[in-house]
C-alpha positions as CSV (number, residue, x, y, z in Angstrom):
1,X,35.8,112.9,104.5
2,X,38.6,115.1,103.7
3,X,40.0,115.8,107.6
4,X,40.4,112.2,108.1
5,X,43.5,112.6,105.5
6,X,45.5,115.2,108.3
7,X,44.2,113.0,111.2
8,X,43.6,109.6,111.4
9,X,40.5,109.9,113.2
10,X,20.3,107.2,120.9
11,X,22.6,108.4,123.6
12,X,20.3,108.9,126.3
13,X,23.3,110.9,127.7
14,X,20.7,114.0,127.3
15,X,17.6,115.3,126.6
16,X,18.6,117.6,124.5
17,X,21.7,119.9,110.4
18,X,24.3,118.2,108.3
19,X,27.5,120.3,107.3
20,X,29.6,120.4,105.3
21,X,33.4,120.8,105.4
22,X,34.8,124.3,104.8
23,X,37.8,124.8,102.6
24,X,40.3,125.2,105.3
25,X,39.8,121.5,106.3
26,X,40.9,120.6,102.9
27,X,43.8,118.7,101.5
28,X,44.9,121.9,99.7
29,X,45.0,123.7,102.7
30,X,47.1,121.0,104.6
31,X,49.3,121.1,101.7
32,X,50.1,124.5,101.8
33,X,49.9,125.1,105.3
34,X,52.3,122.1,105.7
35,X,55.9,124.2,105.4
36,X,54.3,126.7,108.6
37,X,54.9,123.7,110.8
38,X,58.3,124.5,111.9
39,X,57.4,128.1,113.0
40,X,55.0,126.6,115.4
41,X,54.5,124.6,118.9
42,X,54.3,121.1,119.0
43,X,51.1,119.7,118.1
44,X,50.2,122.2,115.7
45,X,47.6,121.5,112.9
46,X,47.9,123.0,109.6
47,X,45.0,122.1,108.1
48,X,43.2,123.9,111.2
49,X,44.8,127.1,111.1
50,X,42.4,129.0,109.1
51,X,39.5,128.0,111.9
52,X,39.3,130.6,115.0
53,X,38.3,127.0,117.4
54,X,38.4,123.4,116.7
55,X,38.0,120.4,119.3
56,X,39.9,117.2,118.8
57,X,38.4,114.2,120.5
58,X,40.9,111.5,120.6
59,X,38.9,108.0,121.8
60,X,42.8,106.1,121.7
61,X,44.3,108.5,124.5
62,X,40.9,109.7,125.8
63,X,41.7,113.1,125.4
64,X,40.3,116.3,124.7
65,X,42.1,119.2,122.5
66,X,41.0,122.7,121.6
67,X,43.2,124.5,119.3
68,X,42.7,128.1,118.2
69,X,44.1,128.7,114.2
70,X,45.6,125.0,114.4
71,X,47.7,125.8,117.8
72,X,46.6,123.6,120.7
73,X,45.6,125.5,123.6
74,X,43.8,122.9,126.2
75,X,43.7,119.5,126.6
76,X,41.3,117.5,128.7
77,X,41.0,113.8,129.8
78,X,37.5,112.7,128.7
79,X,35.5,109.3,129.2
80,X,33.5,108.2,126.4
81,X,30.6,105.7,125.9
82,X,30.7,102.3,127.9
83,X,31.3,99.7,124.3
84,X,34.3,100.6,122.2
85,X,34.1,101.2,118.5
86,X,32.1,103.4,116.4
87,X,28.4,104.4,117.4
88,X,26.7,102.4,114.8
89,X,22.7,102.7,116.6
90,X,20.6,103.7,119.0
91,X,21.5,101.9,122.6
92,X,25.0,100.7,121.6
93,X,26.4,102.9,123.5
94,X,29.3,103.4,121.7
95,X,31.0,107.1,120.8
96,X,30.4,108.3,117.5
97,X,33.6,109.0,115.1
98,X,34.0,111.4,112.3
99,X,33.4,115.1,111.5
100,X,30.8,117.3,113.4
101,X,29.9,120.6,114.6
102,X,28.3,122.1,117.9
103,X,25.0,122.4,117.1
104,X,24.0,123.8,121.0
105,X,24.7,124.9,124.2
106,X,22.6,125.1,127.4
107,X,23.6,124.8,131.4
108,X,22.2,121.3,132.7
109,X,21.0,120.2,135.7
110,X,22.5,116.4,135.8
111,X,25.9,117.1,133.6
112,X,26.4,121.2,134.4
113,X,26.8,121.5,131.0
114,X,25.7,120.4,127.4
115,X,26.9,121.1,124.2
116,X,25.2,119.2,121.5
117,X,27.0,117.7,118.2
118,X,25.7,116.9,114.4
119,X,25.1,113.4,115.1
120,X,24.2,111.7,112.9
121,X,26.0,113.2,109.9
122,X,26.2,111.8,106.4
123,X,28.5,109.1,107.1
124,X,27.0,107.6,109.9
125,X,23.5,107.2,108.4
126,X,25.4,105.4,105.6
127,X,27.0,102.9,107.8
128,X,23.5,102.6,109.6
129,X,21.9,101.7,105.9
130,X,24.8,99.3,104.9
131,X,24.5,97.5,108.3
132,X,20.4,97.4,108.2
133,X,20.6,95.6,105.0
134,X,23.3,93.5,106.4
135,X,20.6,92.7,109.1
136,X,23.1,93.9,111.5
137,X,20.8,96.8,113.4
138,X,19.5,94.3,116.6
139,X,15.6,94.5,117.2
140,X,14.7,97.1,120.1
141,X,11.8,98.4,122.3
142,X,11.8,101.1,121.1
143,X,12.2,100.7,117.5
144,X,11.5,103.1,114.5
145,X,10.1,100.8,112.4
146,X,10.9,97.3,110.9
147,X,11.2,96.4,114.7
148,X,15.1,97.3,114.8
149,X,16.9,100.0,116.8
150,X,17.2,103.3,114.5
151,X,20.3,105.9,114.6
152,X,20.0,107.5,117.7
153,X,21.1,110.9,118.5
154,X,21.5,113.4,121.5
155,X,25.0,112.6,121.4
156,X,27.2,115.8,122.9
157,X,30.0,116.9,124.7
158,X,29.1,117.1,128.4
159,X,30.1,117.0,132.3
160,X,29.2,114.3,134.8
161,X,27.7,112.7,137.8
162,X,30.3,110.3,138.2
163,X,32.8,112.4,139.4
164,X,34.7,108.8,140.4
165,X,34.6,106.9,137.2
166,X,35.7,110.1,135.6
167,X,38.9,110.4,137.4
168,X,40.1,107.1,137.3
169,X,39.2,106.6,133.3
170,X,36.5,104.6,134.0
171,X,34.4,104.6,130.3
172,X,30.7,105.2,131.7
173,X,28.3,107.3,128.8
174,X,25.7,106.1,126.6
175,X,28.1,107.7,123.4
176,X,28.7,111.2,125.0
177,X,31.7,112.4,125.6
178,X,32.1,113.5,129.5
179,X,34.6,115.8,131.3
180,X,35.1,116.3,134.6
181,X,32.5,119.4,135.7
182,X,35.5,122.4,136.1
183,X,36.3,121.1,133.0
184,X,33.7,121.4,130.7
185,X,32.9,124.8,132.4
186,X,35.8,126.2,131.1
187,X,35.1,124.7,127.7
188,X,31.7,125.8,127.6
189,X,33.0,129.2,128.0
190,X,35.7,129.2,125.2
191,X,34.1,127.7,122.1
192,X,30.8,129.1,120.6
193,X,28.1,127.3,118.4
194,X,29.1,125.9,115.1
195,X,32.6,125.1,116.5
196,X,34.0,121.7,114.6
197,X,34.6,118.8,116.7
198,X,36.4,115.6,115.1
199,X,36.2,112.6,117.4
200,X,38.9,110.3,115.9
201,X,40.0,106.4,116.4
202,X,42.3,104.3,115.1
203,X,40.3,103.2,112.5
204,X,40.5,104.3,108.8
205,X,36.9,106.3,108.5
């Protein structure tokens, strides 16, 4: 996926369309973008600065970062699904990684707000293929079908009920992505549907 090139990037989280990269998020446009960088703040993204909003989820610092045309603009602390590593299935509550978009947005009662994300995209249900005939996919209750767990999904950008684990870093969510409640108010208010979010690790994708 061409973003991971500029940046090395079912939760039950909620009861709560693959896309595809425009041409801003493309290696041409990071290469021509690239000599702006001096002309602007630290932290700048090049290959963004064609798109009006983008959210960076970074699962290494546990932060969150909005930029508007590839400037940074606010950055949140986040908490992120209890297991480390890349959602794989339903239950492992892990965080997904790679390339998505907001796909809704609604006021809840438990998490103050929701917005939903793409997952699972194209990648992800070609790691979940590769590791089902690996026979890596454990059995589960609720399986949909050959008796093994299946992708999962609900997966968002929400706030929290555990105000406490929240502030002291405390990893908590089934693979959501949770800010502290003032936070994500203010988020939900400054990025509209079909806003790119790119939840990166230290992992090539």
């Amino acid at each position: 996926m061409v973003l991971w090139i500029a940046a090395p990037l079912v939760s039950a989280c909620a009861s709560a369309g693959l896309v595809q990269p425009r041409p801003p998020l493309s290696r041409a446009g990071l290469d021509e973008a690239s000599p702006r960088r001096a002309r602007h703040a630290d932290g700048f993204l090049p290959w963004a600065a064609d798109e009006p909003q983008l959210i960076v989820v970074d699962k290494t610092s546990r932060q969150l970062v909005l930029y508007r045309n590839g400037e940074p603009v606010k950055t949140y602390p986040v908490v992120l699904g209890r297991n480390p590593g890349r959602k794989l299935y339903e239950g492992d509550r892990r965080t997904p990684s790679g390339l998505y978009r907001i796909t809704g947005k609604r006021v809840h009662a438990r998490y103050v707000r929701f917005m939903a994300i793409d997952y699972p995209n194209e990648r992800d249900r070609a790691n979940y293929r590769a590791a089902l005939s690996r026979g890596s996919i454990p059995r589960a209750r609720r399986a949909v079908s050959n008796g093994v767990a299946g992708l999962g999904g609900q997966v968002g950008i929400h706030g929290t009920d555990k105000g406490e684990l929240n502030r002291v870093g405390i990893n908590w969510t089934f693979g959501c992505v949770s800010l502290a409640n003032r936070d994500v108010e203010e988020l939900y208010g400054l990025v509209p549907e079909g806003t790119w979010v790119v939840i990166r690790d230290e992992l090539p994708p």
